[in-house]
PANUMI-211430 format. One record per residue (C-alpha): residue in three letters; z, x, y. Coordinates in steps of 0.02 Angstrom, whole numbers, plus 50000, padded with zeros to 5 digits. Each point is the difference from the previous one (the first is absolute). Last residue first. Example, Ala and Ser with C-alpha at 12.3 -4.5 7.8 and 13.67 -1.06 7.14 Angstrom:
@aa = SER&Z = 50357&X = 50684&Y = 49947 .
@aa = ALA&Z = 50033&X = 49931&Y = 49828 .
//
This chain:
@aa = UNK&Z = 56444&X = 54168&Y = 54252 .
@aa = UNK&Z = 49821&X = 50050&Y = 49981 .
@aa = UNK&Z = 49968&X = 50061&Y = 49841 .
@aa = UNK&Z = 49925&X = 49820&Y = 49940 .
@aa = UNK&Z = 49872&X = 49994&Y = 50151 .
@aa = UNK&Z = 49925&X = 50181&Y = 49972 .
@aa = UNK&Z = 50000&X = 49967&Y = 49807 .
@aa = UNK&Z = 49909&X = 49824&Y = 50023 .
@aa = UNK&Z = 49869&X = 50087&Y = 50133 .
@aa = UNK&Z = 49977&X = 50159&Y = 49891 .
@aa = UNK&Z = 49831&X = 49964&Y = 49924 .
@aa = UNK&Z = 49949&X = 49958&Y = 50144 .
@aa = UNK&Z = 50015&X = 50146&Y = 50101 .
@aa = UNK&Z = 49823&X = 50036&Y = 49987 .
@aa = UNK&Z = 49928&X = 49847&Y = 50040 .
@aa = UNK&Z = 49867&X = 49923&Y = 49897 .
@aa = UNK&Z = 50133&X = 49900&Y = 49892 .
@aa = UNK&Z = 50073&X = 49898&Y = 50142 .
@aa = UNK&Z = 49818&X = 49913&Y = 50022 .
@aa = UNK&Z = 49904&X = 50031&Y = 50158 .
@aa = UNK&Z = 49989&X = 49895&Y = 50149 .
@aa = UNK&Z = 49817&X = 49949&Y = 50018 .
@aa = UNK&Z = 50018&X = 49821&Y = 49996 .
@aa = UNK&Z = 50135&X = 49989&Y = 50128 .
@aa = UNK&Z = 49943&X = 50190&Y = 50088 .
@aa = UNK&Z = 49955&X = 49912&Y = 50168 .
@aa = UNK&Z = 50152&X = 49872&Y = 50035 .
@aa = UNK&Z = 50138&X = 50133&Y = 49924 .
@aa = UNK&Z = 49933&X = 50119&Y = 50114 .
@aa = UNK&Z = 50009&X = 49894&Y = 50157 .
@aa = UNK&Z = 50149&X = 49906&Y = 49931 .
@aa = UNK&Z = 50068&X = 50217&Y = 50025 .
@aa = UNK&Z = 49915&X = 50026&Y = 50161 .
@aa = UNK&Z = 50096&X = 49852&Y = 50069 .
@aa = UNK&Z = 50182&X = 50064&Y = 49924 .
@aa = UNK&Z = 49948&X = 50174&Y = 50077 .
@aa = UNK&Z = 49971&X = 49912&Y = 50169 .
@aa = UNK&Z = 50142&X = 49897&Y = 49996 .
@aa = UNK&Z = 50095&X = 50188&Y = 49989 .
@aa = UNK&Z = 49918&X = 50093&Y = 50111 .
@aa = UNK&Z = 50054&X = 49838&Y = 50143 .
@aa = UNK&Z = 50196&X = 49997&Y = 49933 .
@aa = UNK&Z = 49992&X = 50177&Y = 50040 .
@aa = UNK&Z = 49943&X = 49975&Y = 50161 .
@aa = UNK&Z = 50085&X = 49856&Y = 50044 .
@aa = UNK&Z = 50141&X = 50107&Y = 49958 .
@aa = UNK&Z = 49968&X = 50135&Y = 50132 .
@aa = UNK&Z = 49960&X = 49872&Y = 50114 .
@aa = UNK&Z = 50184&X = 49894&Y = 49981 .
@aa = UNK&Z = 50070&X = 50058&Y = 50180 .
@aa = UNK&Z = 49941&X = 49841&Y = 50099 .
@aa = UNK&Z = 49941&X = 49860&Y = 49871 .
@aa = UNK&Z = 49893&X = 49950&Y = 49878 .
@aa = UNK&Z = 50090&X = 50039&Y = 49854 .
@aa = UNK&Z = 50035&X = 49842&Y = 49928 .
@aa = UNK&Z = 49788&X = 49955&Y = 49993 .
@aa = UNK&Z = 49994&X = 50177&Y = 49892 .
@aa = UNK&Z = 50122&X = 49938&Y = 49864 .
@aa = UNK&Z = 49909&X = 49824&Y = 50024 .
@aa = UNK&Z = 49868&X = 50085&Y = 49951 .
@aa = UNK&Z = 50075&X = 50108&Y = 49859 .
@aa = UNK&Z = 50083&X = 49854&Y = 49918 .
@aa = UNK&Z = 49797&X = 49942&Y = 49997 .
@aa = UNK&Z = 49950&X = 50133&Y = 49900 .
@aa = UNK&Z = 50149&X = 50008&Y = 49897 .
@aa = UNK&Z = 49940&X = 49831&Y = 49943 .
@aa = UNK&Z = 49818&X = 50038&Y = 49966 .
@aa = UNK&Z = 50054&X = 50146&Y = 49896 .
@aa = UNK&Z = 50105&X = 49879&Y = 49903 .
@aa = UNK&Z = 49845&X = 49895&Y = 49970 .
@aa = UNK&Z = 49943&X = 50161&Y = 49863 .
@aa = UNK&Z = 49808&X = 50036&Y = 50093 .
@aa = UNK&Z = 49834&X = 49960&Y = 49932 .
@aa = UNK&Z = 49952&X = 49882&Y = 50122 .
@aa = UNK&Z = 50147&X = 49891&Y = 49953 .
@aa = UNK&Z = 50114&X = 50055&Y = 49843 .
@aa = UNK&Z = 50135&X = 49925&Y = 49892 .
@aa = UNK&Z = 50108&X = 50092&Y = 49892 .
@aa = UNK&Z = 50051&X = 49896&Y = 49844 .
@aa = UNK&Z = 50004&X = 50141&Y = 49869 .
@aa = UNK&Z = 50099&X = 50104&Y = 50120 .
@aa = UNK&Z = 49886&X = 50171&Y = 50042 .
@aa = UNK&Z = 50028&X = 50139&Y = 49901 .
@aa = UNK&Z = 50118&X = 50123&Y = 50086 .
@aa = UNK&Z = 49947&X = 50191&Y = 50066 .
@aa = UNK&Z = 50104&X = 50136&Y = 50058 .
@aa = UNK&Z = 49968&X = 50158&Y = 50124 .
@aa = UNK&Z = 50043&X = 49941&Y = 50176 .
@aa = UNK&Z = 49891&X = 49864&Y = 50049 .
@aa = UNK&Z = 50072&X = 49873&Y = 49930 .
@aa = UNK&Z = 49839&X = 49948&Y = 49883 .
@aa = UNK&Z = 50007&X = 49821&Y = 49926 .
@aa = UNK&Z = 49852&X = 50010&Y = 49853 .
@aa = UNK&Z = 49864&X = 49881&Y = 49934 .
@aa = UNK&Z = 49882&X = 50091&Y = 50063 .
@aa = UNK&Z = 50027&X = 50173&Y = 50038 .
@aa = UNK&Z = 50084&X = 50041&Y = 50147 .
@aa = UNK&Z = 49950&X = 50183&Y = 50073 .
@aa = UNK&Z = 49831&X = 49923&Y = 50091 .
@aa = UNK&Z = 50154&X = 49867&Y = 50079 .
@aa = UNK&Z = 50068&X = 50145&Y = 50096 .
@aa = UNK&Z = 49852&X = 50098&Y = 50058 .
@aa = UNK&Z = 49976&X = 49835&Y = 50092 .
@aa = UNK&Z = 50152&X = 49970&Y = 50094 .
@aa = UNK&Z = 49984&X = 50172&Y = 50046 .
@aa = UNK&Z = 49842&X = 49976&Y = 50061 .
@aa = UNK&Z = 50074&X = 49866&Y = 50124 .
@aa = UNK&Z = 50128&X = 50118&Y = 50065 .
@aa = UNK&Z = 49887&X = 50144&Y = 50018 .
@aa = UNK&Z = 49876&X = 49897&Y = 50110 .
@aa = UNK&Z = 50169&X = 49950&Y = 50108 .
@aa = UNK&Z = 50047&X = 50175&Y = 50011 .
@aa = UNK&Z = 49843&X = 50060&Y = 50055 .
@aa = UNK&Z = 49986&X = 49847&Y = 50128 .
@aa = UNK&Z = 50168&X = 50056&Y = 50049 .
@aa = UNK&Z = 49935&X = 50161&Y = 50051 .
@aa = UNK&Z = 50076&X = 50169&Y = 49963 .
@aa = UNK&Z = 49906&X = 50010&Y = 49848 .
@aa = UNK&Z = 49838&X = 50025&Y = 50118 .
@aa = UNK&Z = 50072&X = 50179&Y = 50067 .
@aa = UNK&Z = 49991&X = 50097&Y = 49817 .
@aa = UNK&Z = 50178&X = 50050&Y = 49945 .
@aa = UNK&Z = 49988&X = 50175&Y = 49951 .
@aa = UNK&Z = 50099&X = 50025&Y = 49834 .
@aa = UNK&Z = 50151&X = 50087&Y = 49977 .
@aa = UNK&Z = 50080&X = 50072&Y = 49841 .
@aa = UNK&Z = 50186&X = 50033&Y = 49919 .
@aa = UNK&Z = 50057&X = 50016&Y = 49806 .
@aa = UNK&Z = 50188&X = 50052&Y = 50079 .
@aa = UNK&Z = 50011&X = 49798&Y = 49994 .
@aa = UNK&Z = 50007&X = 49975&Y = 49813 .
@aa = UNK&Z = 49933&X = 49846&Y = 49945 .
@aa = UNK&Z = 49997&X = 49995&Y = 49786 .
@aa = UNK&Z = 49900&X = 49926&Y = 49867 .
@aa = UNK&Z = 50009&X = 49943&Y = 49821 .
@aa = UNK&Z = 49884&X = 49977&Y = 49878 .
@aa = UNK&Z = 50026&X = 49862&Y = 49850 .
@aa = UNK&Z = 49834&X = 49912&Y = 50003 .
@aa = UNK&Z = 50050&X = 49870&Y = 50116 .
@aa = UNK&Z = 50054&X = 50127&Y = 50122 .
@aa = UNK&Z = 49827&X = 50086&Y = 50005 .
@aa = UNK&Z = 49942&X = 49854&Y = 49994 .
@aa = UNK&Z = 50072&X = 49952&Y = 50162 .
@aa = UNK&Z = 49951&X = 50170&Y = 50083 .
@aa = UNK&Z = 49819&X = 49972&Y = 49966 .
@aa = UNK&Z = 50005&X = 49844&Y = 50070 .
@aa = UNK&Z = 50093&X = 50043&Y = 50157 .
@aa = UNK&Z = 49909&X = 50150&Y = 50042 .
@aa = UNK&Z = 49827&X = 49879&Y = 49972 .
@aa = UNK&Z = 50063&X = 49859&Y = 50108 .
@aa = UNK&Z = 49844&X = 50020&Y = 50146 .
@aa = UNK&Z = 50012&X = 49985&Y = 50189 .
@aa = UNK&Z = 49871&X = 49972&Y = 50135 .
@aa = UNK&Z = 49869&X = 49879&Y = 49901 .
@aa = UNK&Z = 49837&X = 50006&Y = 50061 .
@aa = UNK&Z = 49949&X = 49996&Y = 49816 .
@aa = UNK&Z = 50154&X = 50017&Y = 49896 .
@aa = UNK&Z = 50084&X = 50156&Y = 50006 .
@aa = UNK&Z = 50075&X = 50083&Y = 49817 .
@aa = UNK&Z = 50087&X = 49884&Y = 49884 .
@aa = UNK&Z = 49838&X = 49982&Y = 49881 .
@aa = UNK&Z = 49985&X = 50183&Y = 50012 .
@aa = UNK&Z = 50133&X = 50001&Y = 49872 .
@aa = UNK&Z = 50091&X = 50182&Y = 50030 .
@aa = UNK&Z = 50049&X = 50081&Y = 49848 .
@aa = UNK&Z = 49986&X = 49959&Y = 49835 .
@aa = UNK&Z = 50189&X = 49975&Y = 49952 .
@aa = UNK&Z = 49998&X = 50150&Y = 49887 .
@aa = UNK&Z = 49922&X = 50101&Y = 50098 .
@aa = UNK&Z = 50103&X = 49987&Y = 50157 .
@aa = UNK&Z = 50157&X = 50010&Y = 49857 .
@aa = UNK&Z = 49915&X = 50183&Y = 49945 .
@aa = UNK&Z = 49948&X = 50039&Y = 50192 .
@aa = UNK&Z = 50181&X = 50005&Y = 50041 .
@aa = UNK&Z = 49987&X = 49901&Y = 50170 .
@aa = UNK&Z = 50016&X = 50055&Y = 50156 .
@aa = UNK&Z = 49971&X = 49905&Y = 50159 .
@aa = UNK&Z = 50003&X = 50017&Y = 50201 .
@aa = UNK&Z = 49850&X = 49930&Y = 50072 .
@aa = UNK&Z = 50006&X = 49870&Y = 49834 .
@aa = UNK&Z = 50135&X = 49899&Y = 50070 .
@aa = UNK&Z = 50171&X = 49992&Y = 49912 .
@aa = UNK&Z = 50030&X = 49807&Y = 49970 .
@aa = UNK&Z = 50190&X = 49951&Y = 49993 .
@aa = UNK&Z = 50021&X = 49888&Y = 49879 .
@aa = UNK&Z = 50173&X = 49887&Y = 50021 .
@aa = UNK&Z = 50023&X = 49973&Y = 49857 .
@aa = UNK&Z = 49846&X = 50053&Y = 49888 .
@aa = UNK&Z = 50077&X = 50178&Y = 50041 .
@aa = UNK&Z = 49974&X = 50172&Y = 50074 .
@aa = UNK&Z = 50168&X = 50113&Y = 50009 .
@aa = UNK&Z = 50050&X = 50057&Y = 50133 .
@aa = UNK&Z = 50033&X = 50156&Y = 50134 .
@aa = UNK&Z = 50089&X = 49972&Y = 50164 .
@aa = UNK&Z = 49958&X = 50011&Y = 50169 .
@aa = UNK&Z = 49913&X = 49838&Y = 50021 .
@aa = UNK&Z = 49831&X = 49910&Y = 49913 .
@aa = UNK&Z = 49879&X = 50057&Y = 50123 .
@aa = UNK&Z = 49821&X = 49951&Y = 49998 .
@aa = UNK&Z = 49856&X = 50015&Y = 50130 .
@aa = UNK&Z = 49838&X = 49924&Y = 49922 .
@aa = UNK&Z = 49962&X = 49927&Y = 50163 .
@aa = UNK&Z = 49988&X = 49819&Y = 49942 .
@aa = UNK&Z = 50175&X = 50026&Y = 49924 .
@aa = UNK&Z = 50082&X = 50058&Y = 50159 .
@aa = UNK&Z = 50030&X = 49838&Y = 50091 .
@aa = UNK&Z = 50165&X = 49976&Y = 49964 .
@aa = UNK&Z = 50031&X = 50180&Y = 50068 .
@aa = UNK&Z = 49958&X = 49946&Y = 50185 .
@aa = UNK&Z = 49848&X = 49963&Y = 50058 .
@aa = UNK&Z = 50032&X = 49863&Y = 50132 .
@aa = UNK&Z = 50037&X = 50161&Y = 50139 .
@aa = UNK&Z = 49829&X = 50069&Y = 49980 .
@aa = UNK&Z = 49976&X = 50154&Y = 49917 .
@aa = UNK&Z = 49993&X = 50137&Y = 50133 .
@aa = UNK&Z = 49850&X = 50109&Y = 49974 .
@aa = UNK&Z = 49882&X = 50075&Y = 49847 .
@aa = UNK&Z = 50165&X = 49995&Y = 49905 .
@aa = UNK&Z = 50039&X = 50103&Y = 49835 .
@aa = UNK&Z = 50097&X = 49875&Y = 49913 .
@aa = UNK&Z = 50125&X = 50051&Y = 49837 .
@aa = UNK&Z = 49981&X = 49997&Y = 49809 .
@aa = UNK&Z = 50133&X = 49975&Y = 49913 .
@aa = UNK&Z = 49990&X = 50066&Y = 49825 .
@aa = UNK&Z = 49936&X = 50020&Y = 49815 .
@aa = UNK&Z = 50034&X = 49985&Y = 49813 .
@aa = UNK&Z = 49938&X = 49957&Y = 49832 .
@aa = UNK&Z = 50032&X = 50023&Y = 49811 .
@aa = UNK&Z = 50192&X = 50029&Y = 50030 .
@aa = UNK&Z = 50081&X = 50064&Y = 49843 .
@aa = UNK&Z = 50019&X = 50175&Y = 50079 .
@aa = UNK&Z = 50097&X = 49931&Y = 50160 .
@aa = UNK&Z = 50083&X = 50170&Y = 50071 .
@aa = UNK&Z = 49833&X = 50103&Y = 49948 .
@aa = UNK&Z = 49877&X = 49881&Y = 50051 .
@aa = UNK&Z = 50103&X = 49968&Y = 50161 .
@aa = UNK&Z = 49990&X = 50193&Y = 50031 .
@aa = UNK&Z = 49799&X = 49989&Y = 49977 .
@aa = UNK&Z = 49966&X = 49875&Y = 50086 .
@aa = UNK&Z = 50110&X = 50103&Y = 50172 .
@aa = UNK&Z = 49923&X = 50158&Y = 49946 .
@aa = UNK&Z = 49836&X = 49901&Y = 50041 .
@aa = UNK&Z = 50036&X = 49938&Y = 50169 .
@aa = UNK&Z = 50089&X = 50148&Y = 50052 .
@aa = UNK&Z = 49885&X = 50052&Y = 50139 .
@aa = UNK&Z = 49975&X = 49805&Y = 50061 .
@aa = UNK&Z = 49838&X = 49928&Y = 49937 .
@aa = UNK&Z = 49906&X = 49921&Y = 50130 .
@aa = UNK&Z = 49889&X = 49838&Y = 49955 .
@aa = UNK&Z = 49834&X = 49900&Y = 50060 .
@aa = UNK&Z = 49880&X = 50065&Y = 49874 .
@aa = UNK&Z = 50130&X = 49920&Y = 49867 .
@aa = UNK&Z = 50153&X = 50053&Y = 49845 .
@aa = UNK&Z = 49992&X = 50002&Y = 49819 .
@aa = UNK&Z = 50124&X = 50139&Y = 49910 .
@aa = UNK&Z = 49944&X = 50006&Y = 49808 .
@aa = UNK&Z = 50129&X = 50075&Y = 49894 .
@aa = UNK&Z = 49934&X = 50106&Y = 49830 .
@aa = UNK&Z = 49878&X = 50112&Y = 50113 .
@aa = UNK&Z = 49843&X = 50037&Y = 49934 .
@aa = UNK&Z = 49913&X = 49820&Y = 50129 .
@aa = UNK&Z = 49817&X = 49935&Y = 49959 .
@aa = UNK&Z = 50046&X = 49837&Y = 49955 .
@aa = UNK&Z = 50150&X = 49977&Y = 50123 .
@aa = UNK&Z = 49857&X = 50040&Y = 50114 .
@aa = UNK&Z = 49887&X = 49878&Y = 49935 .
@aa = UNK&Z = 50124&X = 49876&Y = 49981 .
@aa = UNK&Z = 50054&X = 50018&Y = 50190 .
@aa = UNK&Z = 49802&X = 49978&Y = 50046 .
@aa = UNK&Z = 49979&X = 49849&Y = 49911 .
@aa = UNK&Z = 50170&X = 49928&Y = 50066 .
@aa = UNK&Z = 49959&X = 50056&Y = 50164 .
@aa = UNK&Z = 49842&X = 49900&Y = 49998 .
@aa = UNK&Z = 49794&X = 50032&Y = 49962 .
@aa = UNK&Z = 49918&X = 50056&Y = 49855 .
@aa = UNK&Z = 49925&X = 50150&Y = 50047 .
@aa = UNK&Z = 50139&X = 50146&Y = 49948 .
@aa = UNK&Z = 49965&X = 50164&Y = 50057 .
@aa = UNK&Z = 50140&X = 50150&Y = 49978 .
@aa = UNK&Z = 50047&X = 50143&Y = 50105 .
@aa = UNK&Z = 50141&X = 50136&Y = 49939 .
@aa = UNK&Z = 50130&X = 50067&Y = 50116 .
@aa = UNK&Z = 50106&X = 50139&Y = 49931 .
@aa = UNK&Z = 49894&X = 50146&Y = 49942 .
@aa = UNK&Z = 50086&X = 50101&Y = 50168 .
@aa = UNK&Z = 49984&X = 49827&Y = 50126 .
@aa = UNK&Z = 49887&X = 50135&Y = 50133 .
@aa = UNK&Z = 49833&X = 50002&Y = 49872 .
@aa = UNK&Z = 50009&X = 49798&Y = 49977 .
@aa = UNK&Z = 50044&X = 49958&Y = 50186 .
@aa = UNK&Z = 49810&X = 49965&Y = 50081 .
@aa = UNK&Z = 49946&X = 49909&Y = 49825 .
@aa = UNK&Z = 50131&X = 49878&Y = 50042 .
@aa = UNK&Z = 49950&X = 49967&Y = 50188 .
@aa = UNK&Z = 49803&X = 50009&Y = 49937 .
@aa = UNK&Z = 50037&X = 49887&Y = 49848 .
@aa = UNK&Z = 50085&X = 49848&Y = 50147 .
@aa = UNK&Z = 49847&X = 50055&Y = 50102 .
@aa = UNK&Z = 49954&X = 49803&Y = 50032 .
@aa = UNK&Z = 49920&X = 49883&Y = 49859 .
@aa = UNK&Z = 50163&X = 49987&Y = 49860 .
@aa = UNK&Z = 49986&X = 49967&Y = 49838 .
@aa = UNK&Z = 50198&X = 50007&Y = 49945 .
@aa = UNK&Z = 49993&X = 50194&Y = 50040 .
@aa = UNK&Z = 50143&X = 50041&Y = 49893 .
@aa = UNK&Z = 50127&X = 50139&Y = 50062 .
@aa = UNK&Z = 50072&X = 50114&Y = 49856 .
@aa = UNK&Z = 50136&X = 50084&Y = 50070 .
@aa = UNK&Z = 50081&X = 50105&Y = 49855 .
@aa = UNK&Z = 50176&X = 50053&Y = 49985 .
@aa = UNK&Z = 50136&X = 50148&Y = 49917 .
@aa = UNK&Z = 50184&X = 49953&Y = 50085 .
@aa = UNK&Z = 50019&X = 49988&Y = 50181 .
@aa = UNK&Z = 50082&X = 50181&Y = 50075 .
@aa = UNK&Z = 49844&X = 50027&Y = 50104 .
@aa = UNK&Z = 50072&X = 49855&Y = 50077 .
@aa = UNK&Z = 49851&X = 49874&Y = 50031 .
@aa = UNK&Z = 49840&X = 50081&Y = 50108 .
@aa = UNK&Z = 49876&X = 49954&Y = 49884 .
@aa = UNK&Z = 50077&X = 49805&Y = 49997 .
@aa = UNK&Z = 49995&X = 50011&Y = 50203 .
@aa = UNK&Z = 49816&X = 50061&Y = 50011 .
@aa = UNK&Z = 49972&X = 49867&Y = 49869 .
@aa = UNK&Z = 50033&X = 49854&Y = 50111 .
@aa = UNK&Z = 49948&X = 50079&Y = 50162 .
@aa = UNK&Z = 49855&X = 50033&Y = 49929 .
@aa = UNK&Z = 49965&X = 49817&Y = 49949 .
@aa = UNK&Z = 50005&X = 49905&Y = 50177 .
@aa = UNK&Z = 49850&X = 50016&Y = 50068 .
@aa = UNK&Z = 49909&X = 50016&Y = 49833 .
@aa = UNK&Z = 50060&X = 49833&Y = 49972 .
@aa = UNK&Z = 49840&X = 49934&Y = 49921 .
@aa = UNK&Z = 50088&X = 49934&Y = 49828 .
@aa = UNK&Z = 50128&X = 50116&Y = 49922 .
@aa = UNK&Z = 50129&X = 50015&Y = 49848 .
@aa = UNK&Z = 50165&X = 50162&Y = 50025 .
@aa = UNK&Z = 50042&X = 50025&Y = 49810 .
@aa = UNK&Z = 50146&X = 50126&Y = 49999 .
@aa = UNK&Z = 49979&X = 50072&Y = 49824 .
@aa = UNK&Z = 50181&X = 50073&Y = 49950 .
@aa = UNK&Z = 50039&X = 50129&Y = 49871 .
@aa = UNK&Z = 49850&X = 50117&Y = 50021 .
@aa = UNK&Z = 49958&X = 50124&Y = 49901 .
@aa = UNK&Z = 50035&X = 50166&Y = 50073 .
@aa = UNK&Z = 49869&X = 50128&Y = 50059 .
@aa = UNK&Z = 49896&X = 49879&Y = 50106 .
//
């Protein structure tokens, strides 16, 4: 490569060889009118020809594509690594699983340009099918299948309401990904877990630290949609992991909302199991939420209402499991901003 580059799309892999050309066949083939990039595509310790598909595309990706190894497993490992070995001074993270539109790139790097005190951007990112969702999966249900789409309009990123830009379709000025330490594997999946929180952590300290971000919907992907998360029992797995990813992101002692702001805990809070008693409460408003709607024409909301119990389960689950292990306010990166995140909140 001639010109140094100015972004370093980071594209992190585990045995999807299947699936990973197409991912960097459509970052090579962006607008030839994108601004100076690397591909650098980390082999996150994979055990099928995921080096062999990359290996295949070096000499055709014109000094472009760049391979990298990184044994310790998870995407957060693997993103670091990348972000690690990245020239560029942005750091564009997207997946295996991903197509780039053509003007993917220009499109980063015209929001750079129009937002220049942003530290962070991305996009929607839109379905690729493998057949006909089912009718029940409508766009409520598009978290579990990392689809995202925030409207037609550009904002701003804030505590409230936080908006969480998902790491398929993420740049971030390597000096504030840097500063902020990147991603905390601690975040990334759980055993047998289906989701993970570690876009959302990062993102909130990013915030906390003074960074600001931006959703622009010209920044465009897809992703393929792989058939077994158009299940319910997907959704329902999801759901309860969910609840669980959340409470790993609440240090003790601390009321989490969710979004990107943290409270200490009233001195007199009481607890059973582990768990604040309120949780218990909305827990059972829920049920009798979900008893009212049992009837003709309420399915779609039983639905909802059914993800939802589920996430409040998996979250006493949590709570229940990590109540001596939970750890201390001070061990979490953010937490050194939770009394400045709460006070500029208005």
């Amino acid at each position: 490569m001639s010109v140094e580059p100015l972004y370093s799309v980071v594209i992190s892999t585990y045995n999807r060889g299947a699936t990973l050309r197409g991912a960097i066949r459509s970052v090579l083939d962006l607008d030839p009118a994108s601004p100076p990039h690397e591909i650098i595509v980390v082999d996150n310790n994979s055990t099928d020809d995921t080096r062999a598909v990359i290996e295949s595309m070096i000499p055709a990706s014109g000094g472009r594509l760049r391979y990298r190894f990184e044994r310790e497993q998870g995407a957060s490992h693997g993103r670091n690594a990348g972000a690690a070995a990245a020239r560029g001074s942005v750091v564009v993270f997207t997946d295996d699983d991903v197509r780039a539109t053509p003007g993917w790139l220009r499109a980063i790097d015209s929001t750079f340009a129009a937002h220049p005190e942003m530290a962070y951007t991305g996009g929607p990112i839109r379905p690729i099918w493998p057949q006909d969702p089912p009718d029940w999966l409508t766009d409520w249900f598009w978290s579990p299948l990392a689809i995202l789409d925030y409207g037609e309009l550009g904002l701003e990123i804030g505590r409230l309401p936080f908006r969480c830009l998902v790491s398929a379709n993420l740049a971030v000025r390597k000096a504030a990904f840097d500063a902020v330490g990147g991603f905390d594997p601690r975040f990334q999946h759980a055993r047998g877990a289906v989701t993970a929180s570690e876009d959302h952590e990062l993102e909130l300290r990013l915030l906390n630290a003074g960074y600001r971000g931006w959703y622009d919907p010209s920044i465009e992907m897809y992703a393929e949609v792989q058939r077994n998360r158009l299940t319910k029992a997907y959704h329902r797995k999801w759901a309860f992991d969910h609840g669980r990813a959340f409470v790993r992101m609440t240090p003790a002692g601390v009321l989490f909302d969710g979004h990107a702001t943290f409270t200490p805990e009233p001195p007199d809070a009481r607890h059973f199991l582990g768990a604040p008693l309120w949780m218990y409460r909305e827990l059972l408003r829920d049920i009798r939420r979900y008893l009212s709607l049992l009837r003709p024409g309420k399915r779609q909301d039983r639905l909802w209402m059914q993800f939802r119990m589920l996430t409040e389960l998996g979250t006493l689950h949590e709570f229940f499991v990590s109540r001596n292990a939970r750890l201390p306010a001070d061990s979490f990166g953010t937490s050194g901003s939770f009394v400045a995140a709460r006070e500029s909140v208005t």
